[in-house]
N, C-alpha and C positions, 0 to 999 in steps of 0.2 A: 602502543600499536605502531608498528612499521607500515609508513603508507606508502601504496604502488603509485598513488597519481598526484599531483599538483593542484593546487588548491590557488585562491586570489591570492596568498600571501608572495608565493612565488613569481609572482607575473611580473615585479619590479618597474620601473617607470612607465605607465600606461597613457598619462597625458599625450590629446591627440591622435590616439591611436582607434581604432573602428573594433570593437570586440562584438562577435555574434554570440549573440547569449541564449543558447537554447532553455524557454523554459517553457511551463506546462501549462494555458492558459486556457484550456477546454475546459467551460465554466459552464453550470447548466444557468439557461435563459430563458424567459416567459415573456412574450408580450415586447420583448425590446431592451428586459432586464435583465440583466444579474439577478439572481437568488441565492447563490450560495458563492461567494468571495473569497473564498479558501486557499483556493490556488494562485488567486492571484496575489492577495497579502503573500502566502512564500517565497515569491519571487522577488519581491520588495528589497531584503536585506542585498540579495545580489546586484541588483540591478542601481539602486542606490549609490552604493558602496563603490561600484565601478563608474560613475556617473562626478560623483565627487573626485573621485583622479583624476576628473578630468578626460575621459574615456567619452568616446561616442559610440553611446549602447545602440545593436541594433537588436531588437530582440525578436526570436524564432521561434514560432508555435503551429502545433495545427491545430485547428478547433473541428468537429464533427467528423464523417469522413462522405466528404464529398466526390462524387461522380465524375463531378465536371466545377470549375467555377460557378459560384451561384452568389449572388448577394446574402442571402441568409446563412452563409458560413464563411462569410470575408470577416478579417481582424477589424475591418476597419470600425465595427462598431465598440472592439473591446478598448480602442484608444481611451474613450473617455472613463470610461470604468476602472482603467488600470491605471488613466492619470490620477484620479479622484482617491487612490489608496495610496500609492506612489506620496500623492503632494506636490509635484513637480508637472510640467508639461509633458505629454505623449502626444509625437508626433507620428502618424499612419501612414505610411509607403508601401503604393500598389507594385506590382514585380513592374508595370509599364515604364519605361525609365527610370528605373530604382537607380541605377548606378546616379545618374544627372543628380536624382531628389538626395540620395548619401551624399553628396560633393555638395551640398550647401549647407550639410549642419553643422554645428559650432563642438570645438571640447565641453563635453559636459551635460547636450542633448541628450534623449532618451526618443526610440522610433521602433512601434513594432510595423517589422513589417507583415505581407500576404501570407495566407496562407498556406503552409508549406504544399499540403496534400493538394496545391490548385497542380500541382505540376504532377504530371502521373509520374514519371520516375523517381520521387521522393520514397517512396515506401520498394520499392525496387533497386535503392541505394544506389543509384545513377551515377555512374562518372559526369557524365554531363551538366547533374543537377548541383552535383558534388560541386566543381568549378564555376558555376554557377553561381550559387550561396557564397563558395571561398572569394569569390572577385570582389566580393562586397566587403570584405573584414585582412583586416591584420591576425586578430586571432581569436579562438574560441574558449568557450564556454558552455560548459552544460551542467544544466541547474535543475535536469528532470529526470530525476532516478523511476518517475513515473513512466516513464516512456522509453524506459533504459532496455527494455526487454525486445523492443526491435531493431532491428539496423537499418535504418533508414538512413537518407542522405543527412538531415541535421541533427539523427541521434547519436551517428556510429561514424558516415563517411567525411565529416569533416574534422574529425577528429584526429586524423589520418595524415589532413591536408593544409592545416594550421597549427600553430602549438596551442595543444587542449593544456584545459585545466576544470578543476569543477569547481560548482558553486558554492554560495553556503549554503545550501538547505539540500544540494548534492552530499556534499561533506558532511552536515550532519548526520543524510541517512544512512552513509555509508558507514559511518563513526558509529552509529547505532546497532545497525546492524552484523558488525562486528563485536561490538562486546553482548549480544545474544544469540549468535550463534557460531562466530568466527572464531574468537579468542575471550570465550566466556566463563563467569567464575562459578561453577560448580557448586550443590546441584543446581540443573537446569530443570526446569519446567516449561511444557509445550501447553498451552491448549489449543483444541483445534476441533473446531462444531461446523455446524453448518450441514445444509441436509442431505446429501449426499456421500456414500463411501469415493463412490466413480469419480467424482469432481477432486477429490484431494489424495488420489492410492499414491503418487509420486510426493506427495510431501509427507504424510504419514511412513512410508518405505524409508524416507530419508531423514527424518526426524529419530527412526528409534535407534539411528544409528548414533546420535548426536545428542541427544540427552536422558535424560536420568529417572523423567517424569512426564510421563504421557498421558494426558487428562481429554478424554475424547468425549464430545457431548452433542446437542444436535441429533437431528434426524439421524447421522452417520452412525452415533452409538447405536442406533439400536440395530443395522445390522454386527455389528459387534455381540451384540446380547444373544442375536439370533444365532450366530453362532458358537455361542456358547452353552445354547440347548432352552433360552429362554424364549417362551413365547412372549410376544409383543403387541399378540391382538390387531386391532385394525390399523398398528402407529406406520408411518410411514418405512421402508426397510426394502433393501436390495438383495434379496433373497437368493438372487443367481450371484451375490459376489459373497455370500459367508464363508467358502472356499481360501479367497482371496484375505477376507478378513483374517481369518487361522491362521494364515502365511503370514501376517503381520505382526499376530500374535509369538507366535515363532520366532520371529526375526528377534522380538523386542526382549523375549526372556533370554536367547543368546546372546544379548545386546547389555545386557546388566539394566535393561528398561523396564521401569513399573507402568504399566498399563492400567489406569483408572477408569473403569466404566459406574455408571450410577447404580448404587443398590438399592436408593427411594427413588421412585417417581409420582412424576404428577400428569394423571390422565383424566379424558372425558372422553364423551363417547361423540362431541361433535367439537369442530374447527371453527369456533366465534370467539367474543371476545367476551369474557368473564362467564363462560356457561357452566353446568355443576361441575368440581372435581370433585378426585379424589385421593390421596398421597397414601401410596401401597408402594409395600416391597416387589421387585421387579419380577418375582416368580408371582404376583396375584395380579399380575394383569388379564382383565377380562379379557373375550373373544370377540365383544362388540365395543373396547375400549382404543385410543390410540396414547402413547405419548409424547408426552408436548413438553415436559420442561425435567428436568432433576431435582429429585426432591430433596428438602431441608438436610435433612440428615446426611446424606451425601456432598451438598453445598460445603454445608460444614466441614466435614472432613477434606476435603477440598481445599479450602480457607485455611486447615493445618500443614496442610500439605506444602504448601507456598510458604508459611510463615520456616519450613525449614529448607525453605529453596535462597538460593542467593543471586539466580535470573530466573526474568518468566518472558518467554516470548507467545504472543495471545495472537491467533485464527481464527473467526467465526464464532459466537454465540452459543451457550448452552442450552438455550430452547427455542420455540417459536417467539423469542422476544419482540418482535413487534404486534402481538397482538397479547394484553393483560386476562390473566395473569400470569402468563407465563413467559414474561420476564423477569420475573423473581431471584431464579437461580444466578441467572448471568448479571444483574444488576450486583447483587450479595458477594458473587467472589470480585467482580470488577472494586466495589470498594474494596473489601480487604487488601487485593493487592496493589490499591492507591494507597491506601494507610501504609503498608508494608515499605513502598517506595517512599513518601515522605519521613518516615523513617530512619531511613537510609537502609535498611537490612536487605529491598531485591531493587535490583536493574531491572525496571517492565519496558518490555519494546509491543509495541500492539499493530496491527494493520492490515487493510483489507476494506471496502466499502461499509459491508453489515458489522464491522469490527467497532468501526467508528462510531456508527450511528448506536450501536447499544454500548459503547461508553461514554457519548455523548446523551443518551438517556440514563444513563448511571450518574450523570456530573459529575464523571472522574478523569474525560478524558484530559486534562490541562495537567491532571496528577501522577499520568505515569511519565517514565524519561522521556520516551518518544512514541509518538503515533503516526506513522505514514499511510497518508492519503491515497498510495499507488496499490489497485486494486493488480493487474495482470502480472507486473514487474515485482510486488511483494512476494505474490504465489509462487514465483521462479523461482525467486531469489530462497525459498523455504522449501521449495521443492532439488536446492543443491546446485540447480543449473546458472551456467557462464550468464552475464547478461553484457549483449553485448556494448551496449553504450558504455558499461564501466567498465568492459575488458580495453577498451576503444584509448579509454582516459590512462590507461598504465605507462608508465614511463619508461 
């Protein structure tokens, strides 16, 4: 792959030098905790890694999105948290005399400082806030492909203003998502669930243009089904967009694109966990039933599907997976295509919020190549659009 932007390899002797490291450290918190550490373990390899040259890291986050300055969304509690993963000291710089508190740390320091969004011209990609941030650094870094999708001052406008380069967990998801959808090796496979048509019509439009193997699951198939003349009973289904669904349909058969909808399902006639089903062909859906998952037999053929795929890139869940039993579908092909990947036979790129958490209920997700964290910035990025923080980083 020919890459447009700059990586740490390129940055050449950094000792000394102040790099501002955008990275993504909006952690969910309880009580004064951390609960889930995810984002900030990512950051680790970069921040590190630039710390050992002897660099003075200063690192750039926003956390929640606040009104105005408040305590309950200052960095200054994520210091110890992201020392404690780091291994090293984190030191907390408020904006109030940032430059005086920068001009006392050492090569080799590590300091997040405030939060970005305390400045309202951050997310309005401010010259003022731009020069701002820059006064503080020699040069940049962004390590948040999660936050890549806006232009904000530390996602996009310093990038402009310093010599950028990306991270490593930058770099890997842009590595990744390159070889599943940029310059990928054929056939490709899409899955893409989740309950809604309306929330995905731009990445589904733009997907059939781009692979081989359209596997649609979720609530979303079944206005697919619907328009296809199946009834769906009480299952959830956007009835004013089966119109819309046709077109996609359309698109994908001029497209040399197989469109996979379920031909078993698994339905009940209520929304709890483990209440009676029943796995029927998708023309015997009752009129007081809904569907909730894909049935076996469709899993299946699904699972063959892949094995003669050579990428898979994965969106959303094939059922109501977080309530049993109907996580089944989507647990069953998530292994198959961890198997497939340990393997070696497909490249799986996975990502998206609800992506994570039911492969991380499958216990597969460590086994596909890559899973990204970045819920808004993933969806873009699959729905074909610029994003600007990585257009920002091109050389």
């Amino acid at each position: 792959m020919a890459r447009n932007f700059k990586t740490l390899d390129d940055m050449g002797d950094i000792a000394g030098k102040r790099v501002l490291v955008r990275e993504d450290l909006n952690v969910p918190m309880a009580d004064g905790a951390v609960t889930d550490d995810t984002r900030l373990r990512a950051a680790v390899a970069t921040v590190a890694e630039l710390a050992d040259k002897g660099a003075i890291v200063l690192v750039l986050a926003h956390f929640g999105r606040p009104k105005a300055p408040t305590p309950e969304l200052s960095l200054a509690q994520l210091a110890k948290p992201f020392s404690d993963v780091l291994g090293r000291p984190v030191r907390y710089i408020d904006w109030e005399g940032d430059a005086a508190a920068v001009a006392t740390l050492q090569p080799g320091d590590v300091a997040v400082l405030e939060n970005t969004r305390f400045f309202g011209g951050e997310e309005k990609n401010d010259p003022a806030v731009i020069d701002r941030f820059a006064a503080l650094g020699d040069l940049y870094v962004n390590d948040a492909f999660s936050a890549a999708h806006r232009a904000h001052a530390s996602t996009e406008g310093l990038a402009h203003k310093l010599p950028a380069f990306a991270g490593r967990q930058m770099e890997a998801e842009l590595d990744a998502l390159d070889k599943a959808l940029g310059n990928p090796e054929h056939p490709v496979a899409a899955v893409v669930g989740g309950a809604k048509v309306s929330s995905k019509l731009d990445v589904l439009r733009h997907l059939v243009e781009k692979v081989d193997h359209l596997i649609i699951g979720g609530g979303m198939a079944n206005t697919f089904l619907a328009a296809r003349g199946v009834n769906v009973g009480k299952s959830l289904c956007e009835h004013d967009l089966t119109g819309t669904a046709e077109e996609i349909l359309d698109a994908a058969d001029k497209a040399n694109c197989t469109v996979h909808l379920p031909y078993d399902v698994v339905v009940a006639k209520e929304f709890k966990p483990n209440p009676p089903t029943r796995t029927v062909n998708v023309h015997e859906v009752g009129e007081d039933e809904m569907i909730l998952d894909i049935g076996p037999a469709a899993t299946e053929a699904l699972g063959d599907v892949l094995k003669n795929c050579r990428t898979l890139v994965w969106n959303g869940p094939l059922g109501a997976f977080e309530t049993p039993p109907f996580d089944a579908a989507t647990v069953a092909l998530a292994k198959t295509a961890a198997a497939l990947t340990k393997e070696g036979s497909l490249v799986s790129v996975a990502g998206g919020g609800d992506t994570v958490a039911a492969l991380n209920q499958a216990g597969v997700a460590g086994d596909f190549n890559f899973v990204s964290t970045a819920g808004g910035a993933f969806l873009e990025w699959m729905e074909g659009k610029e994003l600007p923080g990585v257009a920002a980083l091109a050389r």
